[in-house]
PDB file of N, CA, C and O in Angstrom:
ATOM      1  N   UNK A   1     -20.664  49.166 -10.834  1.00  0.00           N
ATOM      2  CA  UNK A   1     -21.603  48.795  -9.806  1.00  0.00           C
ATOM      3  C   UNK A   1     -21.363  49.659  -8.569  1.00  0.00           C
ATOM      4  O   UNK A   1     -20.177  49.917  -8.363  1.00  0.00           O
ATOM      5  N   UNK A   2     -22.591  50.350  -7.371  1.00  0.00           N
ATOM      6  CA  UNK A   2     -22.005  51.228  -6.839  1.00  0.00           C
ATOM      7  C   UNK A   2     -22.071  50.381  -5.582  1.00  0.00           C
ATOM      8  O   UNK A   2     -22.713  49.342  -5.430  1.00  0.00           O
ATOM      9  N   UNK A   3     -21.310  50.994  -4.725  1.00  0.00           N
ATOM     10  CA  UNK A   3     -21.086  50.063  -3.427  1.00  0.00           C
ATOM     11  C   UNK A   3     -22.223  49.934  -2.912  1.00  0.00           C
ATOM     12  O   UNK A   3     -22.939  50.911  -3.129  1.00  0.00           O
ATOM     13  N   UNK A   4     -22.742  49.045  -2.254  1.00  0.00           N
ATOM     14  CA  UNK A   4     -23.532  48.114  -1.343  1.00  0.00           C
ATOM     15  C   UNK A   4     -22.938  47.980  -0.018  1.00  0.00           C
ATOM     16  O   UNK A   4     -21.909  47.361   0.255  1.00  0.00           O
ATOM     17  N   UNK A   5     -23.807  48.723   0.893  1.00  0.00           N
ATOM     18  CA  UNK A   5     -22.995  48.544   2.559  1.00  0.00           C
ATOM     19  C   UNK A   5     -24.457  47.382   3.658  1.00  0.00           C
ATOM     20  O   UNK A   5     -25.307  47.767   4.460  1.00  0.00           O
ATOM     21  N   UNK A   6     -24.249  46.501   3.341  1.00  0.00           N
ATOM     22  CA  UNK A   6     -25.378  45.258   4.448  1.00  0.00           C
ATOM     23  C   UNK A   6     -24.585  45.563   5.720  1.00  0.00           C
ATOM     24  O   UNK A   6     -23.373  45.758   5.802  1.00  0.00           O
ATOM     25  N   UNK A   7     -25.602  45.566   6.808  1.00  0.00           N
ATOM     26  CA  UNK A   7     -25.168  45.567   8.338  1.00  0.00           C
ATOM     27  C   UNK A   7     -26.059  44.413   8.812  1.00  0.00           C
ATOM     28  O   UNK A   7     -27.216  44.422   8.390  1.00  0.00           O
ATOM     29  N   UNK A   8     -25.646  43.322   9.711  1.00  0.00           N
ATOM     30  CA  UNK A   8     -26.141  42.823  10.355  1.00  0.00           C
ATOM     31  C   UNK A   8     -25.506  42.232  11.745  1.00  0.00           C
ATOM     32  O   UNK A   8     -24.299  42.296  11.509  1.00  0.00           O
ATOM     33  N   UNK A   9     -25.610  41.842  12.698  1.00  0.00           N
ATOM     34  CA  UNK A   9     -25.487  41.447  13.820  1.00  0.00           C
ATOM     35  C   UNK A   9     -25.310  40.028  13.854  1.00  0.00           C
ATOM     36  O   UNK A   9     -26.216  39.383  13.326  1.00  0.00           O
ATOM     37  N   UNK A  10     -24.076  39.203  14.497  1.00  0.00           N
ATOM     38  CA  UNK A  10     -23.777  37.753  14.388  1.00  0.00           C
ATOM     39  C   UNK A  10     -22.961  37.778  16.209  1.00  0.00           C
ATOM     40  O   UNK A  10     -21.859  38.174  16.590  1.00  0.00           O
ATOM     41  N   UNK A  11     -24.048  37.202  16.892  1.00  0.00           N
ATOM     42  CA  UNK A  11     -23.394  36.768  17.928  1.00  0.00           C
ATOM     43  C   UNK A  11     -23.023  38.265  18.558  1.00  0.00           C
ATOM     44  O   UNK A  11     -21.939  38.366  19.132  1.00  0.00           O
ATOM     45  N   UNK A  12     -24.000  39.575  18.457  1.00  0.00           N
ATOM     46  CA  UNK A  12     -23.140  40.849  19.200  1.00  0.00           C
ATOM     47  C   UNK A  12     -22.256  41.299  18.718  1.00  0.00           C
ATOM     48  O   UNK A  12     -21.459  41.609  19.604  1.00  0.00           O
ATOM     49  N   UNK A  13     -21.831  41.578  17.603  1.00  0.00           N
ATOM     50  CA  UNK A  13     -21.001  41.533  16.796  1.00  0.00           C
ATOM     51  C   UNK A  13     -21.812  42.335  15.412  1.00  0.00           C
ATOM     52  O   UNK A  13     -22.717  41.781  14.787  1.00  0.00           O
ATOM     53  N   UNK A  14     -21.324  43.637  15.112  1.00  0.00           N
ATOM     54  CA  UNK A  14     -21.909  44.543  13.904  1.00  0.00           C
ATOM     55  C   UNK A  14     -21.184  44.012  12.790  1.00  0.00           C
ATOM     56  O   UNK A  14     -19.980  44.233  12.921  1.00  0.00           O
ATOM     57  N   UNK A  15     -21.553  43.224  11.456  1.00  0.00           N
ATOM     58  CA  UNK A  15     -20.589  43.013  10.713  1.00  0.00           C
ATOM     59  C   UNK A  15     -21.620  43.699   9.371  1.00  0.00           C
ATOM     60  O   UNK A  15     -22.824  43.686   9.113  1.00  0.00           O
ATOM     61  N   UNK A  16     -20.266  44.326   8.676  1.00  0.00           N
ATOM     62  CA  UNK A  16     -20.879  45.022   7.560  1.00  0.00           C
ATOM     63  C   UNK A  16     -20.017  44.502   6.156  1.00  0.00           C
ATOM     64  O   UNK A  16     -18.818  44.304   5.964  1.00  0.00           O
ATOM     65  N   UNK A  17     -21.337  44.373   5.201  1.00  0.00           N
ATOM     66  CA  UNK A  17     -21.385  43.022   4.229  1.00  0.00           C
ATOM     67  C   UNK A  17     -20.892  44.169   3.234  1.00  0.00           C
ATOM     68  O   UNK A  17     -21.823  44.829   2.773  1.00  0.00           O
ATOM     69  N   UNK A  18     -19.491  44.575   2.768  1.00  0.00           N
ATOM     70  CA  UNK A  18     -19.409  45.564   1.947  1.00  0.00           C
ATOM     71  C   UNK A  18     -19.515  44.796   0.067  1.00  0.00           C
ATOM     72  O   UNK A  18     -18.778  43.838  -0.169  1.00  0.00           O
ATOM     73  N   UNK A  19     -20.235  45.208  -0.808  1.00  0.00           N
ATOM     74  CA  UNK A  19     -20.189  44.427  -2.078  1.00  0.00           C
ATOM     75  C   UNK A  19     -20.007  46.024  -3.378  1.00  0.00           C
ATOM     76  O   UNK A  19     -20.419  47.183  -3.356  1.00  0.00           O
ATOM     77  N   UNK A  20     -19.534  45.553  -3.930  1.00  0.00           N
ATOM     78  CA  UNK A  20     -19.399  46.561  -5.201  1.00  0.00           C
ATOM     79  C   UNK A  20     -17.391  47.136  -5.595  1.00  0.00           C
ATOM     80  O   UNK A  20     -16.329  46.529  -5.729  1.00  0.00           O
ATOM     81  N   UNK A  21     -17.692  48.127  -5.623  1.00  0.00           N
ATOM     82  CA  UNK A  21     -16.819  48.366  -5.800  1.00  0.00           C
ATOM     83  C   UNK A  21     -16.152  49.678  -5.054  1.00  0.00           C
ATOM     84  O   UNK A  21     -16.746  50.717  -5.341  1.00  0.00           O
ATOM     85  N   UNK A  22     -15.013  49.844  -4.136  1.00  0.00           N
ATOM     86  CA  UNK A  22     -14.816  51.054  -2.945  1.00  0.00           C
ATOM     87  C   UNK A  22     -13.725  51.691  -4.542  1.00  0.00           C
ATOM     88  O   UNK A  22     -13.141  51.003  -5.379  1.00  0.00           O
ATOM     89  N   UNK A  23     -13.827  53.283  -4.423  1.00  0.00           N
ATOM     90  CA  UNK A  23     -13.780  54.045  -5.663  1.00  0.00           C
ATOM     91  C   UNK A  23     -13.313  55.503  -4.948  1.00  0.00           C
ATOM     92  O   UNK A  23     -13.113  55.231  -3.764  1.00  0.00           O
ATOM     93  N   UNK A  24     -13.083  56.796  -5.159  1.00  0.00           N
ATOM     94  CA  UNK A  24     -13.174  57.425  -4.679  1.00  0.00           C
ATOM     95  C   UNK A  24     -14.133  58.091  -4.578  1.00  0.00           C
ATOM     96  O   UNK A  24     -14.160  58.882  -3.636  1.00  0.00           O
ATOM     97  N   UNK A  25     -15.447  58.019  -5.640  1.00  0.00           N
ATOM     98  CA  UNK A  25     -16.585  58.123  -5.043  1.00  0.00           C
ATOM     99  C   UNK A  25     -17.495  57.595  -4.152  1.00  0.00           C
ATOM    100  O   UNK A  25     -18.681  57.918  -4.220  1.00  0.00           O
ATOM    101  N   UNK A  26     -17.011  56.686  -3.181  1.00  0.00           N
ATOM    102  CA  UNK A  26     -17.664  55.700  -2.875  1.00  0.00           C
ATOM    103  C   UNK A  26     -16.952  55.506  -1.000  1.00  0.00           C
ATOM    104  O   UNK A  26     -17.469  54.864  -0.085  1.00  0.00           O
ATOM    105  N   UNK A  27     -15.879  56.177  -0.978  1.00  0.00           N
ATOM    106  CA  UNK A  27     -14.938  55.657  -0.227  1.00  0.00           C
ATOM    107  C   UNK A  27     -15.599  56.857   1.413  1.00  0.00           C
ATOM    108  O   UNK A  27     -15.423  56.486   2.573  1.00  0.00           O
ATOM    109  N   UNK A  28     -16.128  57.867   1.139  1.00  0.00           N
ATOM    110  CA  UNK A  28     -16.652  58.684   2.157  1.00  0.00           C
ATOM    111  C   UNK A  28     -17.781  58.107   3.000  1.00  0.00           C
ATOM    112  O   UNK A  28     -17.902  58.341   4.202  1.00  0.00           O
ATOM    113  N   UNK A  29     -18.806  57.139   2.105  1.00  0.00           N
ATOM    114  CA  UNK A  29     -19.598  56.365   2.364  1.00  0.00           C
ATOM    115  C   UNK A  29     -19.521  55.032   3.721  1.00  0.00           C
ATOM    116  O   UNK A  29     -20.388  54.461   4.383  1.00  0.00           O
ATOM    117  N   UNK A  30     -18.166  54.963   3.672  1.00  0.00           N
ATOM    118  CA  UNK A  30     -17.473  53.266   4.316  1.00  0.00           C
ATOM    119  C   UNK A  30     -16.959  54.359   5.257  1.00  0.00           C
ATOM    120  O   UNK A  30     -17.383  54.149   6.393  1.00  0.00           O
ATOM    121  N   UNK A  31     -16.277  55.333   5.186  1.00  0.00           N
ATOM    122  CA  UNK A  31     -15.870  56.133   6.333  1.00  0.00           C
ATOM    123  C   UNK A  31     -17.057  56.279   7.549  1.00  0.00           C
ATOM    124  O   UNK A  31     -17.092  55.940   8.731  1.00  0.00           O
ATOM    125  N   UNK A  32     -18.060  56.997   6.583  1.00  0.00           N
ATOM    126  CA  UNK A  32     -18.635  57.612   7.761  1.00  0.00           C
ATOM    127  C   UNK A  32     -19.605  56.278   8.197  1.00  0.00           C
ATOM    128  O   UNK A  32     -20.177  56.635   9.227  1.00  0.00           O
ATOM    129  N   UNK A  33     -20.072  54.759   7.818  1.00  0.00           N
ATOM    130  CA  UNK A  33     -20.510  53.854   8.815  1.00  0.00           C
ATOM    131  C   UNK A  33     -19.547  53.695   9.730  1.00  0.00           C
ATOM    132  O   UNK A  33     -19.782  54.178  10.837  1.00  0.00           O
ATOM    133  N   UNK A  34     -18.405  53.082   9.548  1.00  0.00           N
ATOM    134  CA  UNK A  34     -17.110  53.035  10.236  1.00  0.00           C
ATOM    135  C   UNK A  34     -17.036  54.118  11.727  1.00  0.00           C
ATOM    136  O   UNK A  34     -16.787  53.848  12.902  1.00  0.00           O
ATOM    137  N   UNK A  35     -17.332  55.248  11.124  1.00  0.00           N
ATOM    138  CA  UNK A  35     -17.516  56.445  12.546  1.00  0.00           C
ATOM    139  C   UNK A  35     -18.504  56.382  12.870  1.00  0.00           C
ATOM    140  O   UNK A  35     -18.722  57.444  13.452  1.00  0.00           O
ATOM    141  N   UNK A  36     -19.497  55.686  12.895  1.00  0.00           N
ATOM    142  CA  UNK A  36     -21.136  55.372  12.725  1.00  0.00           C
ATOM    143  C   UNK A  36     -20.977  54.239  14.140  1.00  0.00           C
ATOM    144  O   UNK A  36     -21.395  54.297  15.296  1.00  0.00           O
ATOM    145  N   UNK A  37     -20.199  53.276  13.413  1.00  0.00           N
ATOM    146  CA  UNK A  37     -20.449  51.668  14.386  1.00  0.00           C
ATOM    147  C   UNK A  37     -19.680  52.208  15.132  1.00  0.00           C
ATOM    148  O   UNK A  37     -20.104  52.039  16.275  1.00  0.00           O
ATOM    149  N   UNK A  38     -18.365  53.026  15.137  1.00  0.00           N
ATOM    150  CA  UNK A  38     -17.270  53.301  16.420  1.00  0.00           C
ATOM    151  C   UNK A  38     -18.635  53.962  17.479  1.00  0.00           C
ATOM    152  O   UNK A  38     -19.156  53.239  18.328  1.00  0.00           O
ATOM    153  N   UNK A  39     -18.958  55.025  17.316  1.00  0.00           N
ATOM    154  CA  UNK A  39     -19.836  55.613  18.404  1.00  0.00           C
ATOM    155  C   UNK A  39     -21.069  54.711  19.045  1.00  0.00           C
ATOM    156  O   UNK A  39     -21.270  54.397  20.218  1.00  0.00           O
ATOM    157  N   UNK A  40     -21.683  54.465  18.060  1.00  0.00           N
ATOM    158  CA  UNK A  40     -22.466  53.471  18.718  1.00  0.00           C
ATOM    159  C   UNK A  40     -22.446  52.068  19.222  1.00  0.00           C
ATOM    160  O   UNK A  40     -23.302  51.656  20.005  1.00  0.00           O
ATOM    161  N   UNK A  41     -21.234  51.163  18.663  1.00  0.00           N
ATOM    162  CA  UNK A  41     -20.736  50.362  19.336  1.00  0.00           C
ATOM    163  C   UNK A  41     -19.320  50.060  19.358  1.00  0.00           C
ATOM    164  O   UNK A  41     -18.787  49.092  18.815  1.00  0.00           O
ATOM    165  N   UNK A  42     -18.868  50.792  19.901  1.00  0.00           N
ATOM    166  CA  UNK A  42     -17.312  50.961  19.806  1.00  0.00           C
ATOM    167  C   UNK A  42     -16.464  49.766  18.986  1.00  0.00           C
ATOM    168  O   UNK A  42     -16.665  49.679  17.775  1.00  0.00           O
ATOM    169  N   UNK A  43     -15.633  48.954  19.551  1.00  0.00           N
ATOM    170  CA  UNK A  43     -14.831  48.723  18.754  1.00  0.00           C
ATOM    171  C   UNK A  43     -15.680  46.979  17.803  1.00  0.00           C
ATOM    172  O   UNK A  43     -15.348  46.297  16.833  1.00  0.00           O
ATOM    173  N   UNK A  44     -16.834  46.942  18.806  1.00  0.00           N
ATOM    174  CA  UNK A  44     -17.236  45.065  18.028  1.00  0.00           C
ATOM    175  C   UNK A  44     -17.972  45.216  16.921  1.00  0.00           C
ATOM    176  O   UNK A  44     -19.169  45.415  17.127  1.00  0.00           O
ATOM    177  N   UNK A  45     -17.503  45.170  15.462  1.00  0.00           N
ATOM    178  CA  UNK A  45     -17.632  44.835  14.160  1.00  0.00           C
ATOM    179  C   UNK A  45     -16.713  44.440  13.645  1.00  0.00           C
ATOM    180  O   UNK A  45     -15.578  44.316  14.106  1.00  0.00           O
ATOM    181  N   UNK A  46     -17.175  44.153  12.436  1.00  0.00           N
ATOM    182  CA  UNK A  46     -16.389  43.533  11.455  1.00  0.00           C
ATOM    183  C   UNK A  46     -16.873  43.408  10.509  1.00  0.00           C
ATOM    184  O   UNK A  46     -18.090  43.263  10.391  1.00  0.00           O
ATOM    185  N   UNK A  47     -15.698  43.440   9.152  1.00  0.00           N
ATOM    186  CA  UNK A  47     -16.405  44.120   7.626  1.00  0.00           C
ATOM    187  C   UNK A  47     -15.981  42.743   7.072  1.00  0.00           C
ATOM    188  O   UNK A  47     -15.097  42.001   7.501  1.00  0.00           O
ATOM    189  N   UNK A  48     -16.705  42.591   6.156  1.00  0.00           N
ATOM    190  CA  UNK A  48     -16.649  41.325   5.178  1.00  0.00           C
ATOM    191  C   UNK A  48     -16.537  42.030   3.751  1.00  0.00           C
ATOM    192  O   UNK A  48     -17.460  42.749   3.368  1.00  0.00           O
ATOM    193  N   UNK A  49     -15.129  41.769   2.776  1.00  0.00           N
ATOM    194  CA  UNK A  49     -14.834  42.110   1.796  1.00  0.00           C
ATOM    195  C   UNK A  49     -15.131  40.919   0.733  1.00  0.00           C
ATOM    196  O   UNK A  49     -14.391  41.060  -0.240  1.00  0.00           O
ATOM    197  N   UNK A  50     -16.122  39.605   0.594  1.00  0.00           N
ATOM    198  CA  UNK A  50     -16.392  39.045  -0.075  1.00  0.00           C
ATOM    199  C   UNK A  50     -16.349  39.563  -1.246  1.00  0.00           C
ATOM    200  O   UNK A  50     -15.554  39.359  -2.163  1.00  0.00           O
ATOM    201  N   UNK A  51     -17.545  40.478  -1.156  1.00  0.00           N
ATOM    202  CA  UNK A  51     -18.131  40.585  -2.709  1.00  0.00           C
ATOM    203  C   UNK A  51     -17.649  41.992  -3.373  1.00  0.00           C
ATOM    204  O   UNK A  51     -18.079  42.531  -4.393  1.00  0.00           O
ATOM    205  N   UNK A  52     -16.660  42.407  -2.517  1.00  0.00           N
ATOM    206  CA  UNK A  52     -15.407  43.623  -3.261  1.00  0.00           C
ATOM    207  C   UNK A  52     -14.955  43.486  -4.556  1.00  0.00           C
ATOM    208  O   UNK A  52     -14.241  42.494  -4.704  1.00  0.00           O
ATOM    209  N   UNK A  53     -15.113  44.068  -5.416  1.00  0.00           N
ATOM    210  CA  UNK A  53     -14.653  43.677  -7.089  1.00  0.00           C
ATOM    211  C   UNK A  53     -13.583  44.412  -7.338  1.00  0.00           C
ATOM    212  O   UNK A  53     -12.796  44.235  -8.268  1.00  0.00           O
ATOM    213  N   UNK A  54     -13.538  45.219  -6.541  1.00  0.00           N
ATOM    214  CA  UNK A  54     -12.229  46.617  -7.171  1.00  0.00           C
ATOM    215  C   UNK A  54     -12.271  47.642  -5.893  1.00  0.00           C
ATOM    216  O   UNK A  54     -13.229  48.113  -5.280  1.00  0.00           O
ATOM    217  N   UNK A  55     -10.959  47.793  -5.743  1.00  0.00           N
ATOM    218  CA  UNK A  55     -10.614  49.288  -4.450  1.00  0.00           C
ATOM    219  C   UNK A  55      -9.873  49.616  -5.225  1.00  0.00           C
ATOM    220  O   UNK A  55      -8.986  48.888  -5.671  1.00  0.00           O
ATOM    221  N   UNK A  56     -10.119  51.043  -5.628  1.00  0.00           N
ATOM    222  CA  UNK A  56      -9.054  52.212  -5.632  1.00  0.00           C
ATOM    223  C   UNK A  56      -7.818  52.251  -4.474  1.00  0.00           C
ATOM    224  O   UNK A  56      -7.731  51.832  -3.320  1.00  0.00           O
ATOM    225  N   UNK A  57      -6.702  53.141  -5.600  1.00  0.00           N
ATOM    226  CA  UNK A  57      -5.907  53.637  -4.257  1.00  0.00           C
ATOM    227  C   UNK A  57      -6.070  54.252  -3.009  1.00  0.00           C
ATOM    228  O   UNK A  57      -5.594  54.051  -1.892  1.00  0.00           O
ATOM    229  N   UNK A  58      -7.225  55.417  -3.704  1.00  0.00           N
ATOM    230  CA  UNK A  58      -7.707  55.857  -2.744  1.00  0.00           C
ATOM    231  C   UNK A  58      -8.974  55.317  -1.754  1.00  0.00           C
ATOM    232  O   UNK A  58      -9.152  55.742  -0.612  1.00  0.00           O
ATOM    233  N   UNK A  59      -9.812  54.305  -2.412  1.00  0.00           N
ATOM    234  CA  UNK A  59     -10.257  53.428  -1.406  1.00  0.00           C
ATOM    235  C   UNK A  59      -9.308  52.647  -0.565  1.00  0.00           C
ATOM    236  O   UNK A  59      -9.704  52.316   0.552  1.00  0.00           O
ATOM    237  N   UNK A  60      -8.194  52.331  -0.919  1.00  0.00           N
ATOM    238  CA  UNK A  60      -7.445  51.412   0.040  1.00  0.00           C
ATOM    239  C   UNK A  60      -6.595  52.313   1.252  1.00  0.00           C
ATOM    240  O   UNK A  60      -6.187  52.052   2.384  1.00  0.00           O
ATOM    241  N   UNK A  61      -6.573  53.406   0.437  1.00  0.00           N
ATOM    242  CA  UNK A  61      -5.633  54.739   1.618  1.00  0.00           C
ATOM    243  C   UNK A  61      -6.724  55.063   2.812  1.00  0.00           C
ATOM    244  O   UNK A  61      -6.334  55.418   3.924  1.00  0.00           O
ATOM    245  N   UNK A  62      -7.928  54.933   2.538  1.00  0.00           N
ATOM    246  CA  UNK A  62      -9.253  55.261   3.130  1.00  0.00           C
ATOM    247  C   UNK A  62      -9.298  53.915   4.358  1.00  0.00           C
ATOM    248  O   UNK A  62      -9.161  54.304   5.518  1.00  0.00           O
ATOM    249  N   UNK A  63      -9.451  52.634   4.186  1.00  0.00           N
ATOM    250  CA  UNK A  63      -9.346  51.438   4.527  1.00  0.00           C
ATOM    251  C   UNK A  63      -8.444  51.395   5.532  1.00  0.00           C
ATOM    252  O   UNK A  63      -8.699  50.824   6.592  1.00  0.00           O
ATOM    253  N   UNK A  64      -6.745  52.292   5.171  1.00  0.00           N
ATOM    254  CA  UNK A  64      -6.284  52.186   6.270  1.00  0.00           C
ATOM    255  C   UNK A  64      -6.401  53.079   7.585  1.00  0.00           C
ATOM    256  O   UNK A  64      -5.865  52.849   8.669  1.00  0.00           O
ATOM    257  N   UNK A  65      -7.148  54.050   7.276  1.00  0.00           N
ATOM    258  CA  UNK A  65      -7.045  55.330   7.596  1.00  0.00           C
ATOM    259  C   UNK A  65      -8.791  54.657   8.924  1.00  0.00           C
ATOM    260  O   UNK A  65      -9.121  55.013  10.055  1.00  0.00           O
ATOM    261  N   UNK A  66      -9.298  53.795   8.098  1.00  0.00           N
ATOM    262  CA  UNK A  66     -10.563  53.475   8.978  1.00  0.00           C
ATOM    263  C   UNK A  66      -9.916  52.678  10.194  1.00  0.00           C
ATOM    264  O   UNK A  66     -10.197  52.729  11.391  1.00  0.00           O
ATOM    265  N   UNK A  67      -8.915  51.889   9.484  1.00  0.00           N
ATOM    266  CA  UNK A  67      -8.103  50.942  10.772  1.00  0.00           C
ATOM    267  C   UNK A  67      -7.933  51.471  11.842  1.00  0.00           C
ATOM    268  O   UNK A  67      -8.255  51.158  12.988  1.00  0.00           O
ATOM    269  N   UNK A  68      -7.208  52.603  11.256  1.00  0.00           N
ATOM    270  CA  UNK A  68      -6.283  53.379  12.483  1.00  0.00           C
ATOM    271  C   UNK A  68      -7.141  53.951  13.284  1.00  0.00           C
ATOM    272  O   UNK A  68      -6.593  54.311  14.326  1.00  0.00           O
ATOM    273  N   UNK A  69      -8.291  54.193  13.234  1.00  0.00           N
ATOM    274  CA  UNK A  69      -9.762  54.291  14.137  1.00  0.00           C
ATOM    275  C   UNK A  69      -9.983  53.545  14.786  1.00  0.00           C
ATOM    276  O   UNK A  69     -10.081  53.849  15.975  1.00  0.00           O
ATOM    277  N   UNK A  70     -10.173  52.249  14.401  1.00  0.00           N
ATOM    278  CA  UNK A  70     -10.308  51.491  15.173  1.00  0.00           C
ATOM    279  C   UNK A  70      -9.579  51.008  16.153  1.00  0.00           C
ATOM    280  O   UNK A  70     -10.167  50.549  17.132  1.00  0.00           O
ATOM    281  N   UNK A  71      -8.514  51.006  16.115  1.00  0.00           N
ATOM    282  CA  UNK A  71      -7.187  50.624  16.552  1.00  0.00           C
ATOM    283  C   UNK A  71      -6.737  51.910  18.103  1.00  0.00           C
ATOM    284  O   UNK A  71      -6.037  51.754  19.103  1.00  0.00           O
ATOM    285  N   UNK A  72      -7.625  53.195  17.544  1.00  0.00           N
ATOM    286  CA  UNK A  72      -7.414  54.101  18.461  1.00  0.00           C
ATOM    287  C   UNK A  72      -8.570  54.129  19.585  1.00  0.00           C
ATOM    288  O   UNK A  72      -8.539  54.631  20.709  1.00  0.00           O
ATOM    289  N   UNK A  73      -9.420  53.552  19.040  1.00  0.00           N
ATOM    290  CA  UNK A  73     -11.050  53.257  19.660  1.00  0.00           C
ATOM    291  C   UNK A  73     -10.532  52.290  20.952  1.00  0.00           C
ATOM    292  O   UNK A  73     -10.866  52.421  22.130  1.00  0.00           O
ATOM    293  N   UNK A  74      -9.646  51.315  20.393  1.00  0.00           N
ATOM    294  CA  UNK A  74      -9.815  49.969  21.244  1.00  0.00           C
ATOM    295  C   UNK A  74      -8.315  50.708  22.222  1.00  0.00           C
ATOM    296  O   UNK A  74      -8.256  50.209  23.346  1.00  0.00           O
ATOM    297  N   UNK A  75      -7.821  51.169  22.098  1.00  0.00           N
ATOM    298  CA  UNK A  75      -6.859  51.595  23.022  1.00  0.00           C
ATOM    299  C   UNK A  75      -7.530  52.234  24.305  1.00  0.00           C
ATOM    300  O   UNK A  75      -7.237  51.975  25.472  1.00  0.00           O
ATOM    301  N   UNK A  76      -8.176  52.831  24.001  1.00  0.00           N
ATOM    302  CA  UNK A  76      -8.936  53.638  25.153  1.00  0.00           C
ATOM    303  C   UNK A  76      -9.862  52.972  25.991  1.00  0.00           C
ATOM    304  O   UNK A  76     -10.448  53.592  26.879  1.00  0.00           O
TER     305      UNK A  76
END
């Protein structure tokens, strides 16, 4: 199943409804919303891994690698 990225808005708040499966084909996709919501709304989202069936290693190396974005976003 290929990943599914839903965006919607709760209270000002960007939350993105990720469903399928993060893969290494799949994992460039979640990056670049991730650098997507940082610019346009800096650090307020939040991802919902409900309907996640399977992350790769390299989806999960990716995952942390999005953190540390965020994490550098909100410092500033």
């Amino acid at each position: 199943m290929a990943l599914e990225i839903g965006e919607h808005q709760v209270e000002g708040v960007t939350v993105l409804a990720l469903k399928g499966r993060i893969t290494l084909g799949e994992v460039t996709r979640v990056r670049e919303k991730i650098t997507q919501l940082l610019a346009r709304d800096g650090t307020t989202s939040c991802w919902t891994w409900k309907h996640v069936d399977y992350i790769d290693s390299t989806g999960l190396g990716n995952l942390v690698i999005s953190y540390t974005q965020v994490q550098k976003a909100a410092a500033r």
